[in-house]
FIKEBA-25552 format. One line per 2 residues: number of its first residue (from 0); for each residue x, y, z negated of N, C-alpha, C. Coordinates in steps of 0.1 Angstrom, whole numbers, always signed. Atoms other than C-alpha are relative to their C-alpha. Last residue first. Layout:
! FIKEBA-25552
NUM = X Y Z X Y Z X Y Z | ...
***
This chain:
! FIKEBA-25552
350 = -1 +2 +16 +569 +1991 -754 +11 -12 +1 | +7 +16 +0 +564 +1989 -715 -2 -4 -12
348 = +12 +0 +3 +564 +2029 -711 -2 -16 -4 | +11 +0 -9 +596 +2031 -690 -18 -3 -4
346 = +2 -12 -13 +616 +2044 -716 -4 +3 +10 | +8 -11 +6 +606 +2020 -746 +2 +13 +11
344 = +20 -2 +2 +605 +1994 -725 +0 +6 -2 | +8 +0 -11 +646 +1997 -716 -17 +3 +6
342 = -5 -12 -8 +659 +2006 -751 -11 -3 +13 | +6 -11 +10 +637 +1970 -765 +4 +14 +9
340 = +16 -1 +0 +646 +1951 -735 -5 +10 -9 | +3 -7 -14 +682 +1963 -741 -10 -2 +5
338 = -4 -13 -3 +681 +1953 -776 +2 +12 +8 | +12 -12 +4 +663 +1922 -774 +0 +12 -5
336 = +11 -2 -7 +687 +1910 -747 -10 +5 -9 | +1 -6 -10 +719 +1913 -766 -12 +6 +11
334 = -6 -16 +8 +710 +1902 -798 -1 +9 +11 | +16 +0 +10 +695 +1867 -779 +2 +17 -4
332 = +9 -5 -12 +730 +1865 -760 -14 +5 -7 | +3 +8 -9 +753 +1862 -792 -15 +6 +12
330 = -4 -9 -17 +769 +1887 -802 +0 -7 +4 | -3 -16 -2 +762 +1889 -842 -4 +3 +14
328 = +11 -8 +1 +748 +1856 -851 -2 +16 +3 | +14 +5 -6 +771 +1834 -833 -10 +10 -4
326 = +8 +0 -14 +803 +1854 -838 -16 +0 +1 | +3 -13 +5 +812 +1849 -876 -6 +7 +11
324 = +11 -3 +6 +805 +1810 -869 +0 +16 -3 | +13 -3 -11 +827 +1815 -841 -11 +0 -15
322 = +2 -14 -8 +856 +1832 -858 -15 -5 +8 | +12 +2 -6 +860 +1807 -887 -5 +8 +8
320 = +5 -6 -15 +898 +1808 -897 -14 -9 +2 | +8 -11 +5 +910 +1792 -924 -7 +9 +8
318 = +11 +5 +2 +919 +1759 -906 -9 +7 -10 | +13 -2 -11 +943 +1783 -887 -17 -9 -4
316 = +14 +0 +7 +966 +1787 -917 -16 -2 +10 | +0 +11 +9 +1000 +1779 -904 -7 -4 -10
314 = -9 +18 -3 +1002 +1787 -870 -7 -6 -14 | +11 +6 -6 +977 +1822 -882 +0 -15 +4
312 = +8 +1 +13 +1005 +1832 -905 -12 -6 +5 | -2 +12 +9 +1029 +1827 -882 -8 -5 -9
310 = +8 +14 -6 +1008 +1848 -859 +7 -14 -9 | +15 -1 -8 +1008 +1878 -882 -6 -14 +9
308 = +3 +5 +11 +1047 +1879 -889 -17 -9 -3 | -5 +16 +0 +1052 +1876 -852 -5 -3 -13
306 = +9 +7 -12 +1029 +1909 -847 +5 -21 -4 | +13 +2 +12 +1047 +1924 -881 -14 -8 +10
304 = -1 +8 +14 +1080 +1918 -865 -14 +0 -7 | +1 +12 +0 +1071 +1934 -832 +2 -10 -11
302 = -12 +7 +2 +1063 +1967 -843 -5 -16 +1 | -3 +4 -16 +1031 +1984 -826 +14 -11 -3
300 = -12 -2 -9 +1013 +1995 -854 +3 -4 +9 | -3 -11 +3 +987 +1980 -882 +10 +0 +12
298 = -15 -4 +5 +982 +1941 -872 -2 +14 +4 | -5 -7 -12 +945 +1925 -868 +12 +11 -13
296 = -13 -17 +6 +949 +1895 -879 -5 +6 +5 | -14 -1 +2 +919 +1865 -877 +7 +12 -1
294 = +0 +1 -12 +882 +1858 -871 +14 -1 +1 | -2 +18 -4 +874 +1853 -907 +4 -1 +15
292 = +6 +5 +12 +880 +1891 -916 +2 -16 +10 | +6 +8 -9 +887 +1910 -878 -9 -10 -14
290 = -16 +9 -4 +885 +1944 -895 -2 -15 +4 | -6 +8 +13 +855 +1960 -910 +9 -13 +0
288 = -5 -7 +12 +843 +1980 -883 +11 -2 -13 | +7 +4 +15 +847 +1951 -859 +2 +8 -12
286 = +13 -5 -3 +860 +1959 -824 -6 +2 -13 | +6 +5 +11 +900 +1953 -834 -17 +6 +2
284 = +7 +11 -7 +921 +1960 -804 -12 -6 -10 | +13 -4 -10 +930 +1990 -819 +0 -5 +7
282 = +7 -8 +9 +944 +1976 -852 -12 +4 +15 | +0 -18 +7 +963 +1956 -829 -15 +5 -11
280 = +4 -14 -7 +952 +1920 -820 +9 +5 -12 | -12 -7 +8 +961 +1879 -837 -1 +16 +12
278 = -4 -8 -5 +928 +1860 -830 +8 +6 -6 | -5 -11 +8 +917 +1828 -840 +7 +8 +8
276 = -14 -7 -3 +904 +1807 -811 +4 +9 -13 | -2 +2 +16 +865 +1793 -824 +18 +1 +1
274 = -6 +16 -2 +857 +1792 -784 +8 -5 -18 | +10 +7 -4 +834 +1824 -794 +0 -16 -4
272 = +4 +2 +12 +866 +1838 -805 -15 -10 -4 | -9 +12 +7 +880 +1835 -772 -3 -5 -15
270 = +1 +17 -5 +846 +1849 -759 +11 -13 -6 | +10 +0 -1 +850 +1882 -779 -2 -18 +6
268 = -3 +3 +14 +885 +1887 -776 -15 -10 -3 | -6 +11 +0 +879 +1884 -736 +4 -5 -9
266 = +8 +13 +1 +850 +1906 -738 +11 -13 -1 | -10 +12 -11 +880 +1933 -753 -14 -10 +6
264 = +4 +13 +9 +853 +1961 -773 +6 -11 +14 | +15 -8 +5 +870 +1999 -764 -9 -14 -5
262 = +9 +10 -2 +904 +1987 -764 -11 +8 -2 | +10 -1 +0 +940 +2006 -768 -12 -8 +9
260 = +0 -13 +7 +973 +2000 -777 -14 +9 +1 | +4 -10 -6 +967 +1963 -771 +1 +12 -5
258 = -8 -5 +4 +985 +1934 -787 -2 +19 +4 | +0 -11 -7 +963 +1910 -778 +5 +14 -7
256 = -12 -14 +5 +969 +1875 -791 -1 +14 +12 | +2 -10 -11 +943 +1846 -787 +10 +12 -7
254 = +7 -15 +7 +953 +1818 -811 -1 +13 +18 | +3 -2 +19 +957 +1780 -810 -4 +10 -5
252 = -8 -9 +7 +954 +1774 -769 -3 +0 -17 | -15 +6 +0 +944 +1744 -750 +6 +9 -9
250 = +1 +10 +9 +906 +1752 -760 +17 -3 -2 | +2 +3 +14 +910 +1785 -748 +1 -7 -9
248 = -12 -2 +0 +925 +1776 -710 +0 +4 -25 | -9 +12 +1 +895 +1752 -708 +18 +8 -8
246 = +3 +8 +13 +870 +1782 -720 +11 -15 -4 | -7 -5 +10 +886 +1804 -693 -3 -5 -11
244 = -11 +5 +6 +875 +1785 -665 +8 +1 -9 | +4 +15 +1 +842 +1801 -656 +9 -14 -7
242 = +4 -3 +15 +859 +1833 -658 -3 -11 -2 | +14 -3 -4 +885 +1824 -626 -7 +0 -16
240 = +6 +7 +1 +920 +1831 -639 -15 +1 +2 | +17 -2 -1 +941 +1857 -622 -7 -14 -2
238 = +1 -10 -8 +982 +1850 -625 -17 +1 -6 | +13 +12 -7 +987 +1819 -650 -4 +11 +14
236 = +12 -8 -1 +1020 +1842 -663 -9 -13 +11 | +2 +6 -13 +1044 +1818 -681 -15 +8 +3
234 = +14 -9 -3 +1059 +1831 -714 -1 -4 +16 | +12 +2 +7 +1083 +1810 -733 -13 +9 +6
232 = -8 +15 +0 +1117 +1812 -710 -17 -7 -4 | -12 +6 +5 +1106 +1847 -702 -4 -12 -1
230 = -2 +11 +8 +1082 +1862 -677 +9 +3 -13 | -13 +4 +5 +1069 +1896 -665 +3 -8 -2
228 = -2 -8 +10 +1032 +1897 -649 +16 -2 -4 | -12 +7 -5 +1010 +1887 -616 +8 +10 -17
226 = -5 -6 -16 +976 +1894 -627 +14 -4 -7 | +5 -14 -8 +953 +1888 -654 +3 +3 +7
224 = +11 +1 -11 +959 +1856 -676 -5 +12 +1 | +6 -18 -11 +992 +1852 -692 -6 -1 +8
222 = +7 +4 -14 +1003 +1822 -716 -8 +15 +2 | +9 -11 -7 +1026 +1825 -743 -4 +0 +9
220 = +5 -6 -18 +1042 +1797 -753 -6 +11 -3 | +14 -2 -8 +1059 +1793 -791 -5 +6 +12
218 = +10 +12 +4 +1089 +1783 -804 -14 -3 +5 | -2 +8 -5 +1109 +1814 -794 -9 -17 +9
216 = +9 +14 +5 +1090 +1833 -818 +2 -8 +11 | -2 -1 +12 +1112 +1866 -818 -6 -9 -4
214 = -8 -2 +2 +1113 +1873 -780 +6 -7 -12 | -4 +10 -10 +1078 +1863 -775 +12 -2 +0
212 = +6 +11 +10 +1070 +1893 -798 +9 -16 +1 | -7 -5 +12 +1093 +1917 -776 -5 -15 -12
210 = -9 +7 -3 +1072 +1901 -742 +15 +3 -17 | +4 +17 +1 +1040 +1908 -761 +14 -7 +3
208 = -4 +3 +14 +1050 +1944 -775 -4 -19 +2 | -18 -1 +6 +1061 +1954 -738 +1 -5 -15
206 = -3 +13 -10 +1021 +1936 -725 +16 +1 -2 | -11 +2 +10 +1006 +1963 -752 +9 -16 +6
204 = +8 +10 +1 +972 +1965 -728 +12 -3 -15 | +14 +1 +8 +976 +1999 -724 -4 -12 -6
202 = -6 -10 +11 +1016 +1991 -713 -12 -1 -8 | -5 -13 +1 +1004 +1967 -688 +1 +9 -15
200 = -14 +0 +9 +999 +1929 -686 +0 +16 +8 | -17 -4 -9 +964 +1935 -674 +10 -4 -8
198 = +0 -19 -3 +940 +1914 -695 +12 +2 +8 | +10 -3 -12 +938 +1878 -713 -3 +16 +2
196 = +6 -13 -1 +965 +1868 -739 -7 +1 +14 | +8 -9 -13 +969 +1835 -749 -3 +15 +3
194 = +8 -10 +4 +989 +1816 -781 -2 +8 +17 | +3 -10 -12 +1002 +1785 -776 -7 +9 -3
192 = +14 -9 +4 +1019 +1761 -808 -4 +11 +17 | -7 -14 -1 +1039 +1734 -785 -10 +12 -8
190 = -3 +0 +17 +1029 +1696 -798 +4 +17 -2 | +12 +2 +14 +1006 +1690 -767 +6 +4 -12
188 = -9 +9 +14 +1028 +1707 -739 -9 -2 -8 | -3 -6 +10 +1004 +1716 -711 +9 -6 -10
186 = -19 +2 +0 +997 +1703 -677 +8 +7 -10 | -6 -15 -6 +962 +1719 -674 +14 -3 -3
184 = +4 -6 -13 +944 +1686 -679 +5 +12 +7 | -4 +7 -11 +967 +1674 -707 -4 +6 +10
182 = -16 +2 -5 +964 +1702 -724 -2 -9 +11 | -5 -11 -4 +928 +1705 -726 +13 +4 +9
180 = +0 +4 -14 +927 +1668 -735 +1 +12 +10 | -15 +3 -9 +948 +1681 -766 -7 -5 +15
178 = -13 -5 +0 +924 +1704 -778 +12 -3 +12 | -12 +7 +2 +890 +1694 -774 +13 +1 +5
176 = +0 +11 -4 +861 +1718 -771 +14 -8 -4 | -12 +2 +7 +850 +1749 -791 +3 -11 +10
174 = +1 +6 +15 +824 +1770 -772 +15 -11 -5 | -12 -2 +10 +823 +1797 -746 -3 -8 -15
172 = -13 +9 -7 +799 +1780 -720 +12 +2 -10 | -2 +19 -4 +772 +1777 -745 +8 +1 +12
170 = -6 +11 +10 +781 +1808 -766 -1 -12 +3 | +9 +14 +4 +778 +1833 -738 +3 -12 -6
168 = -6 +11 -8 +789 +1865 -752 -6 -11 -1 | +4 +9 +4 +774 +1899 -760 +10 -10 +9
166 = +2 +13 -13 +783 +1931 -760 -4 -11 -4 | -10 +6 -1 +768 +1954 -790 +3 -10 +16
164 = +4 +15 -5 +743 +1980 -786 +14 -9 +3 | -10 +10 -1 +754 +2013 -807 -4 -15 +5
162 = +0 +11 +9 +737 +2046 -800 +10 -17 +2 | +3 +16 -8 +744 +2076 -787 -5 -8 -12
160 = +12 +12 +9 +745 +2115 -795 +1 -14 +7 | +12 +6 -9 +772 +2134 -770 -8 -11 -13
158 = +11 -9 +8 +798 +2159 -787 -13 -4 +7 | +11 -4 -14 +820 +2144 -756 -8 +5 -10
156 = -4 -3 -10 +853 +2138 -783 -9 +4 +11 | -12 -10 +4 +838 +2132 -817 +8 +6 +12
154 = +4 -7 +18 +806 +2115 -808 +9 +13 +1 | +15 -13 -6 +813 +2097 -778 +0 +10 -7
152 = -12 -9 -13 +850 +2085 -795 -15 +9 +2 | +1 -11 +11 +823 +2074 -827 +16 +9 +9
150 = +16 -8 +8 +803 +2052 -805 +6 +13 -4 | +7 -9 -12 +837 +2039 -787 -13 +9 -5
148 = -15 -6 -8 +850 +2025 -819 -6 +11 +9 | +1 -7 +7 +814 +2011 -832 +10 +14 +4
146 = -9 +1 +16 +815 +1991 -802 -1 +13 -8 | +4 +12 +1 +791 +1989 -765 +11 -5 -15
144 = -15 +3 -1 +782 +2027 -765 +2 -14 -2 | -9 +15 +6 +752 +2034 -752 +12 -4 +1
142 = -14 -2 -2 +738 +2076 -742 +2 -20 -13 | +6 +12 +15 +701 +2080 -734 +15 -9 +3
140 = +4 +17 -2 +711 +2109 -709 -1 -7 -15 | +13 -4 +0 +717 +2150 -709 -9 -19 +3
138 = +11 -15 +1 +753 +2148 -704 -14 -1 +1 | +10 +8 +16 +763 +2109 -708 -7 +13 +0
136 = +10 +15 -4 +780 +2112 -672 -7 -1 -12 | +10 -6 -7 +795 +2148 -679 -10 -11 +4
134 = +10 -7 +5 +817 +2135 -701 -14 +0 +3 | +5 +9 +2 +834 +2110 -678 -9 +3 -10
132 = +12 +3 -8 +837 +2139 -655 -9 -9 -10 | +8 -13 -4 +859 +2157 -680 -15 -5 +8
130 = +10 -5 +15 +878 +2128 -691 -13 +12 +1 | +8 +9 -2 +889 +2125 -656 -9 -1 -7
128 = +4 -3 -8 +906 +2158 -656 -13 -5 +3 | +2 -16 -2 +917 +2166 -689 -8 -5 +11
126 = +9 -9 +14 +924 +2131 -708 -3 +14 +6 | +15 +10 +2 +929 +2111 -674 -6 +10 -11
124 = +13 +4 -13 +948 +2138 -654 -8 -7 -5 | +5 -18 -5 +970 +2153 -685 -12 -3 +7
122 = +4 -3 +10 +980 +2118 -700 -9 +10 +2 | +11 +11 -2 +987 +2105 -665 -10 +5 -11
120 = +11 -2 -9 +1013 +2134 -666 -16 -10 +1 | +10 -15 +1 +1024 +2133 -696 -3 +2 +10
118 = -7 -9 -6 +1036 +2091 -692 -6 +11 -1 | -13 -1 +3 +1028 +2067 -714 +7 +12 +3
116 = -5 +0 -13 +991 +2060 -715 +13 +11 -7 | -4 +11 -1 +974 +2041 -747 +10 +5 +15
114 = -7 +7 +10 +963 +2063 -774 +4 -10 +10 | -6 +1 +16 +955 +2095 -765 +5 -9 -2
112 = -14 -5 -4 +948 +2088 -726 +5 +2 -13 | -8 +3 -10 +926 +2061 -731 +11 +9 -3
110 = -10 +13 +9 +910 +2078 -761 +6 -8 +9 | -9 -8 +13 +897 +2108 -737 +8 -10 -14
108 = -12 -1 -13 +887 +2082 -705 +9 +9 -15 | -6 -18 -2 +866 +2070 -734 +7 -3 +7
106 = -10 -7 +5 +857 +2031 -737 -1 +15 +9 | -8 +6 +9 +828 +2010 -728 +10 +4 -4
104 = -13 +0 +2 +805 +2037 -725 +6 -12 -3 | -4 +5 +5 +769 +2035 -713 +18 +0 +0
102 = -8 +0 -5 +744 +2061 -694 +13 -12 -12 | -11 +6 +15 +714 +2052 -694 +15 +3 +1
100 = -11 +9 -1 +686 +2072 -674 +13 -1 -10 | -10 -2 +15 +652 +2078 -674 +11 -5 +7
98 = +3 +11 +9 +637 +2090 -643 +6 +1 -10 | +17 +1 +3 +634 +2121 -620 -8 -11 -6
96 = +7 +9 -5 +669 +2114 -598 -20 -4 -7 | +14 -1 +6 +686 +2145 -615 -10 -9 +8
94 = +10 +2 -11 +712 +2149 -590 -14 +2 -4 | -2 -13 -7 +742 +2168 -615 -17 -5 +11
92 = +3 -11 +12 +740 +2142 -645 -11 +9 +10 | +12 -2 +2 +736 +2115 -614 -5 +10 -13
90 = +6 -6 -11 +769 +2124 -601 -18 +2 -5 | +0 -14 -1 +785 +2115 -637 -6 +9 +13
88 = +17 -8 +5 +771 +2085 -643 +3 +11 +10 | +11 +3 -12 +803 +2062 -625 -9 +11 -3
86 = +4 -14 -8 +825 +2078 -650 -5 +1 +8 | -8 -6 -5 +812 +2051 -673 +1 +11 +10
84 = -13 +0 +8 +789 +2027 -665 +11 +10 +1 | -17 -5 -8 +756 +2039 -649 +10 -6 -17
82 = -12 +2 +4 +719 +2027 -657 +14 +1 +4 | -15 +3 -6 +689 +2039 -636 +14 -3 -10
80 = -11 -4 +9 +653 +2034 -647 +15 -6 +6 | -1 +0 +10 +626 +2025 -630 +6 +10 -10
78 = -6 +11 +13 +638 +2027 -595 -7 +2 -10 | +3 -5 +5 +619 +2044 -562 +4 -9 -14
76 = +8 +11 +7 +618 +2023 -532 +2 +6 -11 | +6 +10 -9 +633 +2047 -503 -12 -7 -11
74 = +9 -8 -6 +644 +2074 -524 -7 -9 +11 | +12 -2 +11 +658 +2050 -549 -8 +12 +7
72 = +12 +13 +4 +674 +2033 -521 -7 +7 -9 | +12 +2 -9 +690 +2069 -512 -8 -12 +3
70 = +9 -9 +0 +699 +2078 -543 -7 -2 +12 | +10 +4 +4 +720 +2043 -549 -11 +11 +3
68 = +11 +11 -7 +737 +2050 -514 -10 -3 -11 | -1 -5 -9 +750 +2085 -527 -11 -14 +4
66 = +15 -5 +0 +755 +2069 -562 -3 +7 +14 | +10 +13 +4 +783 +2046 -550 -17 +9 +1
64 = +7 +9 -10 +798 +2073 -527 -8 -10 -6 | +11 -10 -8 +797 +2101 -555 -1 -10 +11
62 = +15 +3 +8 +811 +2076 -581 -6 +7 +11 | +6 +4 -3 +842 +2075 -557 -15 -7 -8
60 = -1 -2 -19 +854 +2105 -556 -7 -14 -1 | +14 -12 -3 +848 +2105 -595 +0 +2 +12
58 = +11 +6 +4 +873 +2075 -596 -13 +8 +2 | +2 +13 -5 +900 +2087 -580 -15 -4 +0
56 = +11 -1 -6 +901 +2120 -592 -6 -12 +9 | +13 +3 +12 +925 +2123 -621 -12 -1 +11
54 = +4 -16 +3 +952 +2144 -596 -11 -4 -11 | -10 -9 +7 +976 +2114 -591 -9 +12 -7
52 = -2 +11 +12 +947 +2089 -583 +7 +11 -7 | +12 -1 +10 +931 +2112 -557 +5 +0 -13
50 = +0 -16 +2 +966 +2114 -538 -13 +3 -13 | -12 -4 +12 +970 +2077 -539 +2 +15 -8
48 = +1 +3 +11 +933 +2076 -522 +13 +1 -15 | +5 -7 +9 +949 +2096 -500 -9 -3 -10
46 = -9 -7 +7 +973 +2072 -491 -14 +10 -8 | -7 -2 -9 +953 +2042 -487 +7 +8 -6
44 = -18 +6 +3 +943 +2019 -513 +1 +7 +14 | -12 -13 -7 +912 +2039 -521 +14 -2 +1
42 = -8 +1 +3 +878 +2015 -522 +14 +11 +1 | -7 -7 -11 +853 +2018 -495 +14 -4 -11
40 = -9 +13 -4 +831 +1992 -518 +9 +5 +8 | -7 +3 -8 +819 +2015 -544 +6 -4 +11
38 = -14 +0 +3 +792 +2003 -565 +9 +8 +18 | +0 -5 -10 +753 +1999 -566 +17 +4 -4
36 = -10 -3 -4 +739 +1969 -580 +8 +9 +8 | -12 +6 -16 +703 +1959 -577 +13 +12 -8
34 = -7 -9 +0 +691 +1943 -610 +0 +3 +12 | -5 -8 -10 +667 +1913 -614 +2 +16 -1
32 = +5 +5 -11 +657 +1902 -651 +8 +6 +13 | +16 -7 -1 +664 +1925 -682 -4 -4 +16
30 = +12 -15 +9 +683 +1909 -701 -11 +4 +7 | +7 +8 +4 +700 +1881 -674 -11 +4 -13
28 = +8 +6 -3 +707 +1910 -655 -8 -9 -1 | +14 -10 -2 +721 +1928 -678 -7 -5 +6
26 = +7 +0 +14 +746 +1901 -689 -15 +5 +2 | +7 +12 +3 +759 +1898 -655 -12 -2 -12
24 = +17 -2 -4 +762 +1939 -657 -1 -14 +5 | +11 -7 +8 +783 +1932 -688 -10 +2 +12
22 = +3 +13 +7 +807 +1902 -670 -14 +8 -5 | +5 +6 -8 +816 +1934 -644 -6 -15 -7
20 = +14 -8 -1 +821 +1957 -672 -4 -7 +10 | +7 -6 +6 +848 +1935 -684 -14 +2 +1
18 = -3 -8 +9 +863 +1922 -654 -13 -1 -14 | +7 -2 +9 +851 +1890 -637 +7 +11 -9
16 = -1 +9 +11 +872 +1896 -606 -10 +3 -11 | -16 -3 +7 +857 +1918 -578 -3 -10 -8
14 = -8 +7 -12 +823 +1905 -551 +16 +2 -6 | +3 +14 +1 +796 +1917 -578 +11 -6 +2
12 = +15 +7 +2 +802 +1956 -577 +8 -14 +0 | -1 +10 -13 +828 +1975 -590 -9 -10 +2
10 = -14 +3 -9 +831 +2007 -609 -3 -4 +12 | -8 +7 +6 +788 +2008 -618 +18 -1 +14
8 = -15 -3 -10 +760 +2018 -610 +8 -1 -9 | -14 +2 +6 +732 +1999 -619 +9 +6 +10
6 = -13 -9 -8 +693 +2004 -609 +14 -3 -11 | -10 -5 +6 +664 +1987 -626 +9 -1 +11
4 = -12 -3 -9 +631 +1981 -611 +7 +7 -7 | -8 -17 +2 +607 +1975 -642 +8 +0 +13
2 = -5 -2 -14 +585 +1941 -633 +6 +11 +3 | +2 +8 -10 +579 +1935 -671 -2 +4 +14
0 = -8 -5 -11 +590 +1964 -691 +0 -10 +12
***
């Protein structure tokens, strides 16, 4: 697949916070060499973007301006093979651009709204409306899911064939380092246990079963990295941390805690685990068919007592815990790239 032109569309391009899907098309790039990037950038914080949002349409309003500019570079210079995240695909079901193309899931818009939004209307617009487009993006495509989870939403909810390429994380900036100078340097208590959560603080994320937890373990910080978020006495939101930096805030911490009602594969579990962090998650925060095992809890339900139960147990067993040696060989970079080289050649002829 050596000098392939590859296409990405995608949410949001380069210039947003290190989300998710914005760490994954880093990744791709270093897989499968130069990318171009096609996203977005009009954005819809006005009103009728508010209007979109309400009706499930936000997002598919704006997959048709991303792809729009990628169809007309690839009618200028002609891609390889096109890649789309998510409900991004869905214009190029309908355009038929006359190559191969990938379409990749990190989570269902239809398990989103099942398992993690509150209110029946939102429920109605993502699982009916949005869900609908985000179908239509795998329709007739070479369909990747990036967790077993998500694989078998594809499956059972879009009636769409895929396969399963894992994320990956990078294990030489995400690795173990030294505790307490951690602390010091980020102005930390040294003797305080700290457990971290990385993500929106919102409902999906389980950010009412964090402050409830927090509630009931006093004794221990909670640190909040994603955006501006609720306090208490024990919980201090860090607002938006840069990615680059997230290995210092790791080392200072004892356990990663995500409480999420739903997840398609967290990168931010993923890398904390990397940093050899034991992890305390939901059932469905849990990527790993076969539960987290050496990595740490993951907790049945939503009750706060069995969340606290869970990290006590992690306080006071953490030198049982081996999350990166269960890591390294699974999702590390290496995995990642000769699985998407492999997919990649075999569609453009390169073997």
């Amino acid at each position: 697949m050596s000098g392939s032109r590859v296409a990405v569309l995608t949410p949001y391009g380069p210039g947003r916070p290190g989300g998710g899907v914005e760490v994954f098309n880093q990744c791709l790039a270093r897989a499968l060499g130069p990318i171009e990037i096609f996203a977005d950038s009009r954005g819809n914080g006005d009103a009728r973007g508010t209007d979109l949002r309400r009706v499930g349409l936000e997002q598919p309003v704006a997959a048709v301006r991303a792809a729009r500019t990628l169809l007309r570079r690839h009618r200028e210079a002609p891609f390889d093979v096109i890649i789309s995240n998510g409900v991004s695909g869905w214009p190029l079901t309908l355009s038929n651009p006359g190559v191969p193309l990938i379409q990749v899931y990190h989570f269902t818009m239809a398990g989103l709204a099942r398992q993690a939004l509150s209110l029946r209307g939102d429920r109605v617009t993502t699982g009916r409306v949005t869900a609908m487009f985000d179908r239509l993006a795998g329709m007739g495509k070479h369909v990747v899911a990036v967790s077993h989870r998500v694989l078998h939403e594809v499956e059972s909810f879009y009636r769409l064939k895929g396969r399963f390429i894992p994320n990956a994380v990078d294990i030489d900036a995400f690795h173990p380092s030294e505790s307490r100078r951690a602390r010091e340097a980020l102005g930390l208590p040294l003797e305080t246990p700290i457990g971290i959560f990385v993500g929106r603080p919102d409902h999906s994320k389980g950010y009412d079963i964090l402050l409830r937890v927090a509630d009931q373990l006093p004794e221990v910080l909670f640190l909040v990295a994603g955006g501006p978020a609720e306090v208490r006495k024990n919980v201090r939101s860090l607002g938006r941390i840069a990615h680059p930096e997230l290995p210092d805030w790791y080392a200072a911490s004892d356990f990663f805690f995500l409480p999420s009602r739903y997840e398609g594969f967290s990168l931010s579990l993923l890398e904390a685990l990397a940093c050899d962090l034991p992890a305390v998650v939901s059932d469905a925060a849990c990527p790993f068919p076969d539960g987290l095992g050496p990595c740490g809890i993951a907790v049945p339900g939503a009750q706060a007592e069995d969340f606290a139960r869970a990290i006590r147990r992690v306080l006071a067993a953490r030198a049982e815990f081996a999350p990166r040696d269960f890591i390294l060989p699974r999702y590390n970079f290496d995995v990642f790239r000769h699985r998407w080289r492999g997919l990649v050649g075999s569609l453009v002829g390169g073997g």
